[in-house]
GUDREN-383017 format. One record per residue (C-alpha): residue number from 1; residue in one letter; x, y, z. Coordinates in pm, 1 decimal. Example, Ala and Ser with C-alpha at 12.3 -4.5 7.8 and 13.67 -1.06 7.14 Angstrom:
BEGIN
    nr   rest          X          Y          Z
     1      a     1230.0     -450.0      780.0
     2      s     1367.0     -106.0      714.0
This chain:
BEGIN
    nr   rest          X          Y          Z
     1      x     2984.7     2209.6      439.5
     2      x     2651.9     2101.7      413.9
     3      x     2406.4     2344.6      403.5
     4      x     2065.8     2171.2      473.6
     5      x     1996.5     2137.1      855.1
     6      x     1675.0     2019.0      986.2
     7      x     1610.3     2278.4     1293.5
     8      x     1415.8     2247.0     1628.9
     9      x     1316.1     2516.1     1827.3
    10      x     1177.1     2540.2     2152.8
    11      x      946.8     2808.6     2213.7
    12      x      976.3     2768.6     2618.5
    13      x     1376.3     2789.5     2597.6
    14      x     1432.5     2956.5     2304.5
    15      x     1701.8     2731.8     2241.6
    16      x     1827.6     2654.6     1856.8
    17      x     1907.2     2301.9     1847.2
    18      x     1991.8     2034.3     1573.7
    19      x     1897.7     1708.9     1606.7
    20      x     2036.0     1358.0     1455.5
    21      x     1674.2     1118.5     1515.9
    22      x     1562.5     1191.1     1817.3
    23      x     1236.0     1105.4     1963.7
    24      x     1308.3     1299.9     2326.5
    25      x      960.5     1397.5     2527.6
    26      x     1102.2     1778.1     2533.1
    27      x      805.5     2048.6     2529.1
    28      x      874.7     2164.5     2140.7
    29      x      607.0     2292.3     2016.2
    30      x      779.5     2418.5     1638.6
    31      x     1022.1     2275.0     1397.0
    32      x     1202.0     2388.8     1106.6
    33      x     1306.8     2154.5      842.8
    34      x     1407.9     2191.4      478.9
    35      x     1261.4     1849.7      363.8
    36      x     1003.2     1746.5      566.4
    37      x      862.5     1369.2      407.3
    38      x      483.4     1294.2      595.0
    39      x      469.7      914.6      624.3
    40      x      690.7      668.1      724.5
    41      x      600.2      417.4      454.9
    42      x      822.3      257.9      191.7
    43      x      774.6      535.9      -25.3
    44      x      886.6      780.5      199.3
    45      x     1133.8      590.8      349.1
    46      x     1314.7      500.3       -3.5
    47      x     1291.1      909.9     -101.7
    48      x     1463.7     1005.0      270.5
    49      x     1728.4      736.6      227.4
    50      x     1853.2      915.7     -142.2
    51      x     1826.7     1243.6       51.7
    52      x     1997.2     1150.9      341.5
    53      x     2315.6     1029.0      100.1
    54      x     2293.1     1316.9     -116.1
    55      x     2296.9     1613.2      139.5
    56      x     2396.1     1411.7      474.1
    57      x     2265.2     1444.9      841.7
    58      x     2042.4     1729.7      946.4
    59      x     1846.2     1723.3      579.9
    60      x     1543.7     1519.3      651.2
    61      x     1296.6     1517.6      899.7
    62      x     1027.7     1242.0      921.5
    63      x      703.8     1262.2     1052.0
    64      x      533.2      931.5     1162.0
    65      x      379.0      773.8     1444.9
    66      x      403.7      415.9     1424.4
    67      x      678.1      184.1     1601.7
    68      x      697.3      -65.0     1351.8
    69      x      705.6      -54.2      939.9
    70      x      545.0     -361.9      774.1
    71      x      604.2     -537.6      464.2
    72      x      207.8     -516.9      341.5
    73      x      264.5     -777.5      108.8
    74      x      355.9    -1033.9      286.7
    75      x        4.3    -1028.6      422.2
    76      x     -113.5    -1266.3      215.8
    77      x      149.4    -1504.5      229.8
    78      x       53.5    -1493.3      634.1
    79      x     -279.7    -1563.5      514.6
    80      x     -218.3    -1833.1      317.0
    81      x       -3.3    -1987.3      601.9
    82      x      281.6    -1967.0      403.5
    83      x      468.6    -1706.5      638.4
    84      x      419.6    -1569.1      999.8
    85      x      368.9    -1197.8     1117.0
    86      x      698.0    -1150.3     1283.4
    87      x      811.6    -1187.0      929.2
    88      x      671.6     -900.3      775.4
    89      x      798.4     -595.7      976.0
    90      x     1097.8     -368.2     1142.1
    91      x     1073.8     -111.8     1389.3
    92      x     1072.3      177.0     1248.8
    93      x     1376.0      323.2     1374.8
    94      x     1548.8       84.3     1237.7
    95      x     1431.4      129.9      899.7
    96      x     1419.4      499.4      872.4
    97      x     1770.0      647.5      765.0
    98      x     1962.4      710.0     1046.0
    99      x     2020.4     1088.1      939.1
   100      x     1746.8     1159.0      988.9
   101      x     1548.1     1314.0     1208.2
   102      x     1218.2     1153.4     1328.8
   103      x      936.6     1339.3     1517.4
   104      x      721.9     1027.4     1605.0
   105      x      380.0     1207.8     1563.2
   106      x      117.1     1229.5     1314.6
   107      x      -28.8     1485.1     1083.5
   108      x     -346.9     1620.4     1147.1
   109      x     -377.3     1901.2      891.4
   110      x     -210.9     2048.7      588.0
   111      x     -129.1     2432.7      521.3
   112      x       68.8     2414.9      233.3
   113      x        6.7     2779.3      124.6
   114      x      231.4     2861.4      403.3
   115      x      452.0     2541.9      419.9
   116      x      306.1     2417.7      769.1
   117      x      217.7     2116.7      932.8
   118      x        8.6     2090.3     1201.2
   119      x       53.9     1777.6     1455.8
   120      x     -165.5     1521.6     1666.3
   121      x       15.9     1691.5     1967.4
   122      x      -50.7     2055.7     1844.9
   123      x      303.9     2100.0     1747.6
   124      x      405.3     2268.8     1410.0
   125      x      611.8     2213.8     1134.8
   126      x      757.3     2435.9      848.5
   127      x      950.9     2345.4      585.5
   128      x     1088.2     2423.4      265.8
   129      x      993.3     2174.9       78.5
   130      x      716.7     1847.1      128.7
   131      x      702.6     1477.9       23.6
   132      x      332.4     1322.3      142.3
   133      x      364.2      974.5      168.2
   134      x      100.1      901.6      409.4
   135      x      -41.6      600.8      267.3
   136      x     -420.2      496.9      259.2
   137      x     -621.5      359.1      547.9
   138      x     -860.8       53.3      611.6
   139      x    -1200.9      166.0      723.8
   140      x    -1336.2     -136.9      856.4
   141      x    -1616.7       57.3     1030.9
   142      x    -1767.7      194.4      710.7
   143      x    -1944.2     -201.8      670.8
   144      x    -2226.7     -231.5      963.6
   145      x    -2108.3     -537.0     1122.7
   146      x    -1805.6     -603.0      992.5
   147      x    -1558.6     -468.4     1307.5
   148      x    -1787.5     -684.3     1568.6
   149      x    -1711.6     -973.8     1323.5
   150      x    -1383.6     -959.6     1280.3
   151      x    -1336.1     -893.9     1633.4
   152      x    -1498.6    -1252.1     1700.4
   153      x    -1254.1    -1510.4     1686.8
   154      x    -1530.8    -1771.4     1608.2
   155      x    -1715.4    -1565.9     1354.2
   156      x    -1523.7    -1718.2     1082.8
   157      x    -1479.5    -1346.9      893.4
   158      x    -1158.2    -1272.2      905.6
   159      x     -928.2    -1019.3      661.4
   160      x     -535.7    -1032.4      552.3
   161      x     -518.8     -593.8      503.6
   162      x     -440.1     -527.8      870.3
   163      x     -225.1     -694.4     1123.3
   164      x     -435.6     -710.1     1372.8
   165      x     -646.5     -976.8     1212.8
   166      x     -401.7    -1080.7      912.3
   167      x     -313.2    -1452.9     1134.5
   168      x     -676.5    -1502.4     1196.7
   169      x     -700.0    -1582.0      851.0
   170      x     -563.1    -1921.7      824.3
   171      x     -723.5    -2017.9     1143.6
   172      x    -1016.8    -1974.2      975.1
   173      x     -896.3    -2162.6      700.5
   174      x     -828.6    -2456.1      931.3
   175      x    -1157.2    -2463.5     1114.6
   176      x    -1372.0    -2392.8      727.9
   177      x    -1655.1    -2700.6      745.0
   178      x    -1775.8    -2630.6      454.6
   179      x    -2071.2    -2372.5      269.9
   180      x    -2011.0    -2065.5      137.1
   181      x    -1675.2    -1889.8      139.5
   182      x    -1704.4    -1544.9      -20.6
   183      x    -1419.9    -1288.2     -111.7
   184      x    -1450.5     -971.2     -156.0
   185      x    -1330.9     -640.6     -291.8
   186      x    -1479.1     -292.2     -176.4
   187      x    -1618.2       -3.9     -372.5
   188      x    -1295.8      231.1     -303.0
   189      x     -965.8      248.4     -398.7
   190      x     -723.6        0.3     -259.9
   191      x     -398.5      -51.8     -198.9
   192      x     -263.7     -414.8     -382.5
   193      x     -545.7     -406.0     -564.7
   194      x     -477.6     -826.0     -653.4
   195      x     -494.8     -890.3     -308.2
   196      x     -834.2     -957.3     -242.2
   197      x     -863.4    -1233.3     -506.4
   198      x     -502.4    -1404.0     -444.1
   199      x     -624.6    -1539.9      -78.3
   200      x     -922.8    -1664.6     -274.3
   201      x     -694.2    -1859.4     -505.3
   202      x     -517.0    -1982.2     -196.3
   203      x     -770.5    -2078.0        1.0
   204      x     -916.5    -2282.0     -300.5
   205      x     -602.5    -2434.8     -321.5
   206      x     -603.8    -2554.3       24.4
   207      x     -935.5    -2693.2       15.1
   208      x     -777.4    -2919.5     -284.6
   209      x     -452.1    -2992.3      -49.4
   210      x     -696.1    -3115.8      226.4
   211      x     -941.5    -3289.9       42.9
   212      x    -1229.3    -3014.5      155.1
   213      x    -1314.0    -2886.8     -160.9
   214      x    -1629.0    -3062.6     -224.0
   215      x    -1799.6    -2929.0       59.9
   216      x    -1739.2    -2560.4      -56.9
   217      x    -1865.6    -2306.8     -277.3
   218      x    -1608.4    -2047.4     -337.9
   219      x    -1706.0    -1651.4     -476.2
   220      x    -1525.1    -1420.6     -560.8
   221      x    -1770.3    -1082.0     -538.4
   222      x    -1599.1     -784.6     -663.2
   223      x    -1690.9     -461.1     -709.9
   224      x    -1535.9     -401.9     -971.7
   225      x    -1646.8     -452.7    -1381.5
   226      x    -1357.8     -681.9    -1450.8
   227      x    -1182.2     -926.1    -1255.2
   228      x     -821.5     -759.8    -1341.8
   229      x     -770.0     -402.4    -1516.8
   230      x     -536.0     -571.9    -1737.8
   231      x     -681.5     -765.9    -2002.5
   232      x     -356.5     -987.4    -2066.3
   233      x     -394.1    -1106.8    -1684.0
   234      x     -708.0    -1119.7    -1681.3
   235      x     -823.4    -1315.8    -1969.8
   236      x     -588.0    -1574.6    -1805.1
   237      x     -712.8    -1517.6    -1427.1
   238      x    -1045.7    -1601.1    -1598.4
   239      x     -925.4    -1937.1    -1723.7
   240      x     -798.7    -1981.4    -1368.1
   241      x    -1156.0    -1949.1    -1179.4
   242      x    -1303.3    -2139.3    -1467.1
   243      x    -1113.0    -2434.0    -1434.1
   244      x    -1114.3    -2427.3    -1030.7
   245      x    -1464.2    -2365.9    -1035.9
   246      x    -1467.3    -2062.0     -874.5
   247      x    -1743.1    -1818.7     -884.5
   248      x    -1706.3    -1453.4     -992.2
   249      x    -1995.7    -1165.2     -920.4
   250      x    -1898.4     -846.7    -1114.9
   251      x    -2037.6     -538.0     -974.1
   252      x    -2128.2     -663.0     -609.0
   253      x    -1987.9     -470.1     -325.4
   254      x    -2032.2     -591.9       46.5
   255      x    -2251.5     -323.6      239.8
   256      x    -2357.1     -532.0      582.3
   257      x    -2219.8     -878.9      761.3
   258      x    -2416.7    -1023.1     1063.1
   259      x    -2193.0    -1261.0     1220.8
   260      x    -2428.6    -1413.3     1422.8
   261      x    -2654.7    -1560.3     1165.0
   262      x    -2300.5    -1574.4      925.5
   263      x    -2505.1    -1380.6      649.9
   264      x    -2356.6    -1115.2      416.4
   265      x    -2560.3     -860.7      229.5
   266      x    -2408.2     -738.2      -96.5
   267      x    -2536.6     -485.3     -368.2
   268      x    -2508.0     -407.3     -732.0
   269      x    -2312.4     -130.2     -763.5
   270      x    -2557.5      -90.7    -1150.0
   271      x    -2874.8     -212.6    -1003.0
   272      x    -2899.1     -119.1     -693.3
   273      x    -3031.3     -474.8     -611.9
   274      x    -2937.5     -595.7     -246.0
   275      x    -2928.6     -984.7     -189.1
   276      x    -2803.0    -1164.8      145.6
   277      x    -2563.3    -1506.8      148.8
   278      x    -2529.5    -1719.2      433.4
   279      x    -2115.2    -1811.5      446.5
   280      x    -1897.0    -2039.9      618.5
   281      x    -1598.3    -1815.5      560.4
   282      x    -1624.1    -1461.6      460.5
   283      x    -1288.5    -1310.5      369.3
   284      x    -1390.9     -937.4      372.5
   285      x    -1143.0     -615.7      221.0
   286      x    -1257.5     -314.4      369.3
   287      x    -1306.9       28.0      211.6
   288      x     -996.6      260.8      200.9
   289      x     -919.9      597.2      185.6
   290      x     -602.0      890.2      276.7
   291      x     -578.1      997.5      607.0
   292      x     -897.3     1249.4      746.2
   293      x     -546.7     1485.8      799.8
   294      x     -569.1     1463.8      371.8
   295      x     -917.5     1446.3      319.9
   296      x    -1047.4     1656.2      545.5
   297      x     -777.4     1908.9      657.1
   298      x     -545.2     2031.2      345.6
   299      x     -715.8     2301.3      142.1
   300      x     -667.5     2246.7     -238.5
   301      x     -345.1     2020.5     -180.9
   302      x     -600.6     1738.8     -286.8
   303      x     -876.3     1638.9     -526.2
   304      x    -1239.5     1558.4     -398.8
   305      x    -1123.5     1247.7     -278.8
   306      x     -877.3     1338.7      -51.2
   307      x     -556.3     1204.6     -269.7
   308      x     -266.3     1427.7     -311.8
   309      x     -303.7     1596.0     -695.9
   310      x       -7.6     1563.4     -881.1
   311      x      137.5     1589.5    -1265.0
   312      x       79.0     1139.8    -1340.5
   313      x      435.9     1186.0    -1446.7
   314      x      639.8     1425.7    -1220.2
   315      x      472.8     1310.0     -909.6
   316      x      497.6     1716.6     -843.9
   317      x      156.5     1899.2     -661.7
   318      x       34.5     2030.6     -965.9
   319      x      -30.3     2398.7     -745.2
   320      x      254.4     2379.0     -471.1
   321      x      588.6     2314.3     -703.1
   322      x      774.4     2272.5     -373.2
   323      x      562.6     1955.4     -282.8
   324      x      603.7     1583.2     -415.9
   325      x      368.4     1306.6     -316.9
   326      x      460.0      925.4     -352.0
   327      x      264.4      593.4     -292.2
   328      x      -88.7      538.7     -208.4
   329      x     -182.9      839.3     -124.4
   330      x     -146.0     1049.5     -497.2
   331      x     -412.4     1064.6     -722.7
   332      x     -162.8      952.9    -1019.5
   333      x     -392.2      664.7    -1160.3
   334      x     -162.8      379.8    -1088.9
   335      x     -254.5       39.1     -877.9
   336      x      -99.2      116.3     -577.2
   337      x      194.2     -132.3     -544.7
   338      x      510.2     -144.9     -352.2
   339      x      642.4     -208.7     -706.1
   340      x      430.9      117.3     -796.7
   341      x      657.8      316.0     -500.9
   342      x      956.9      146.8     -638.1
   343      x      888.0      283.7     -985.7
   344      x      798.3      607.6     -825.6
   345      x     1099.5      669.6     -590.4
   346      x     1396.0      786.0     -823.1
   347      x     1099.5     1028.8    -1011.5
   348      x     1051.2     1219.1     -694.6
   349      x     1363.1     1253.3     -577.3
   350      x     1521.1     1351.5     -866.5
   351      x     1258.7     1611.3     -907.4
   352      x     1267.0     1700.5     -561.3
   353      x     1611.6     1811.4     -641.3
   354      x     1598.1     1987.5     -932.8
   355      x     1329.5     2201.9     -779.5
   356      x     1534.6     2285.6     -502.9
   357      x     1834.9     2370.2     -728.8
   358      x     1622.9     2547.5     -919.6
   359      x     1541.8     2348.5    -1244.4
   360      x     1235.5     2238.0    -1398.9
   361      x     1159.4     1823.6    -1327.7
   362      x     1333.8     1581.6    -1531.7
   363      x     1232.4     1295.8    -1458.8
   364      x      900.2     1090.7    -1576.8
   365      x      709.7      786.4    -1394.3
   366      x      549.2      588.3    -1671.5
   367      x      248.3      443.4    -1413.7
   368      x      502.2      106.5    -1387.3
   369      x      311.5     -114.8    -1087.1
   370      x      351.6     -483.8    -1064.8
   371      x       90.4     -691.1     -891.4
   372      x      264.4    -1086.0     -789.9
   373      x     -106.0    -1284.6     -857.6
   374      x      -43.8    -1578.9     -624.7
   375      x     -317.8    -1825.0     -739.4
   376      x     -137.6    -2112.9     -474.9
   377      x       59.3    -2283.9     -280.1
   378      x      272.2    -2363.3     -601.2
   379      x      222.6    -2076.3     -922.4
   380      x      147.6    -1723.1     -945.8
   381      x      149.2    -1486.9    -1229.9
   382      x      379.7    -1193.0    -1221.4
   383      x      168.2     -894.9    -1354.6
   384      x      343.5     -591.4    -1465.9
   385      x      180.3     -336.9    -1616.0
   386      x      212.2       79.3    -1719.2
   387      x      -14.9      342.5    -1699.8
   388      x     -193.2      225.5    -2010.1
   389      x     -247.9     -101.0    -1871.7
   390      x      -41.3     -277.2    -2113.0
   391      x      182.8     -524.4    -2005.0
   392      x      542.0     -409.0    -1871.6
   393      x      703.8     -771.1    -1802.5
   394      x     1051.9     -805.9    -1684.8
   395      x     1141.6    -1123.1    -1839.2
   396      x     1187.2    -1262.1    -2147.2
   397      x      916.0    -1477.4    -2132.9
   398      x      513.9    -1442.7    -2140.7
   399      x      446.2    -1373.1    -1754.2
   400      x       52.0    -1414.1    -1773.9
   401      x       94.1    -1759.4    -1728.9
   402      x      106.6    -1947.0    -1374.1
   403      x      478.3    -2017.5    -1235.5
   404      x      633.4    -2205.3     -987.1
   405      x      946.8    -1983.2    -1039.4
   406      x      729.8    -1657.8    -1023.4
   407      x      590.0    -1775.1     -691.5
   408      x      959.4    -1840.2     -572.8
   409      x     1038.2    -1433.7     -667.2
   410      x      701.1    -1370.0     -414.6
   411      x      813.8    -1564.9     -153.7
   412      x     1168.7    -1547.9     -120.0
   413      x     1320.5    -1259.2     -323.1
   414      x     1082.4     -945.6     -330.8
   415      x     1086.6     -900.8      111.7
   416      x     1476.8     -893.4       80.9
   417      x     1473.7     -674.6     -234.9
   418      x     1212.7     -426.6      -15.6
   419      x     1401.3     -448.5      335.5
   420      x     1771.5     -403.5      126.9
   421      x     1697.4     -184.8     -153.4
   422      x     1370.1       18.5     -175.6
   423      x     1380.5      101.6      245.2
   424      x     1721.6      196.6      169.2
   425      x     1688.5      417.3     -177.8
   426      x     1898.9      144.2     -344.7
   427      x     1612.5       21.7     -552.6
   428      x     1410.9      192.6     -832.6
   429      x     1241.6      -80.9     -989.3
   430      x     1313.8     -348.5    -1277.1
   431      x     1408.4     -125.1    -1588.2
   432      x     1727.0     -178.8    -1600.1
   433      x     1654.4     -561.8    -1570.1
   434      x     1359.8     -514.1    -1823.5
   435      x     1653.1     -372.7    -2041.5
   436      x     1942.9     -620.4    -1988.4
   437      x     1710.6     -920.1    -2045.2
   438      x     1575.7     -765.0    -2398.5
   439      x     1811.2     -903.5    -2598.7
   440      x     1630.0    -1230.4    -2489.0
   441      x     1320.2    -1144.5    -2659.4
């Protein structure tokens, strides 16, 4: 018999009742689970799914509030034109494991000292054990300007991090006359951390396809010190915006955008030194952070910045041994990847379940994340990397150099191998591949 139910109870009835996903409008007001995984994300998702196999219906419940679960990095494929939004997503009942139980609400604070969750509709949660997989957010609002920009469909500053704007991109790409076109990358964590550069490389691109690219100046204004944490891609992502002619400003983090006069105001994160750019395209990344419900609302389950603490390796809350964190929103010093989750998803579930059996963790992530560098319509470099930065690469051949085959495995492959495998715990990552193939090297 299986011995891990997920319980409702209604405080106005008083009735016990088990539940196999339901999202009912019935006045319950507190739940009993005995995993309870915050976040509907691919992390969470691909954790539930090994779960759900191992101990069957009634173990799991989910909480998340969203109707639909999107493949993130698709987004800049959309805004490169190369794929369309309905693409790039599920609803989320579909992609949740179906035995499961899903309370389709949203955390708004964190009691872990006495295994509680508090929801958006004042409902609360207990469980016996906790995998936060909330994910990070986009603060658009946090750049004076930027929202009213983006919101203008003729202000030509456009992002691909949120689907609301992602296929305003392109359209922007299409109506570019020339000036300025400025990239950027915030002063925060993010999550794809390649991101913001790979739509410059495509946009560049286009401007070649079309015959446009003498009219335009392209920039590439990081925040960052370096143009890639990993010196192996990045010494060649260097020879890349050489050779293109692309401009790169270390340091320089976008603080205002005025969409009426299309000028952006930057500053040196070292100097302190503020300069304004008109632009004819301004491709903007917006700050990020975890959930207020994180930052704001869960004692000492986090670190100063609001991400989840946990042991880099065990993915385990280094004070709350029955609580695992996955994805974007743990402070384990990966790039946060969908490959990252990938690598990540076996660790805490195997851990999750020696904990609950009563064993110490086994298992070890070794910071694996893989960032696809699309720098076009035709190559991309496959960058795969541990928690040394030092190159992790799959195949048997030196991946820091611009593919046509590598952009093929973007495109075609990698949505499949997310939607088939990771959503459905099937999928932890390349090792094994990485392993098979070394005989090749």
């Amino acid at each position: 018999m299986n011995s891990l139910k997920c319980l409702t109870i209604s405080r106005q009835h008083g009735l016990l009742i088990t539940r196999n996903f339901s999202t009912s409008n019935l006045n319950l007001a507190n739940h009993k689970c005995k995993v309870l995984i915050v976040g509907g994300g691919g992390g969470g998702t691909a954790v539930g799914a090994k779960l759900c196999f191992k101990y069957g219906a009634g173990s799991v419940m989910f909480l998340e509030p969203s109707d639909r679960h999107y493949y993130q990095p698709m987004f800049t494929l959309i805004g490169g034109g190369m794929k369309k939004l309905e693409n790039s997503y599920k609803s989320m009942k579909s992609v949740l494991p179906s035995k499961a139980e899903w309370k389709k609400d949203r955390a708004v604070a964190f009691d872990p000292k006495s295994n509680r969750v508090e929801t958006e509709k004042g409902d609360i949660i207990e469980y016996d054990y906790m995998v936060v997989s909330t994910g990070i957010e986009l603060n658009y609002h946090k750049i004076p300007g930027l929202v009213d920009a983006l919101e203008n469909p003729n202000s030509q500053v456009v992002s691909n991090y949120s689907p609301k704007y992602v296929t305003n991109v392109f359209k922007a790409f299409e109506k570019f006359n020339g000036g300025n076109a400025i990239f950027t990358f915030p002063a925060s964590p993010v999550k794809c951390p390649g991101a913001p550069q790979k739509i410059c490389y495509i946009f560049e691109h286009y401007l070649r396809k079309n015959h446009k690219r003498n009219d335009a100046k392209v920039y590439y204004n990081t925040a960052l010190p370096v143009i890639f944490g990993v010196k192996h891609y990045a010494d060649s992502l260097w020879l890349v915006v050489k050779n293109r002619d692309i401009n790169v400003n270390l340091s320089t983090n976008l603080i205002e955008v005025n969409s009426e006069a299309k000028k952006a105001t930057f500053e040196n994160i070292v100097t302190k030194e503020r300069t304004t750019t008109d632009f004819g395209l301004l491709h903007a990344v917006p700050p990020m952070s975890t959930p207020s419900a994180l930052r704001e609302h869960s004692g000492d389950l986090v670190n100063e910045l609001g991400f989840v603490e946990v042991h880099k390796h065990t993915m385990q809350s280094v004070r709350y041994p029955n609580v695992f964190a996955i994805g974007d929103c743990a402070n384990s010093p990966n790039s946060k990847t969908a490959a990252a989750v990938a690598g990540q998803c076996h660790v805490v579930y195997r851990n999750l379940v020696d904990v609950m059996e009563g064993k110490k963790p086994s298992k070890s992530y070794d910071g694996y994340a893989s960032c696809p560098l699309v720098t076009g319509y035709n190559t991309c470099i496959l960058a795969e990397f541990d928690y040394n930065l030092q190159p992790l690469e799959t195949f048997p051949f030196d991946q820091s150099k611009e593919r046509l085959s590598m952009l093929i495995a973007k495109k075609d492959f990698m949505a499949p191998l997310y939607w088939y495998g990771l959503a459905n715990g099937l999928w932890n990552g390349p090792g094994f591949i990485r392993k098979a193939l070394n005989i090749f090297r």
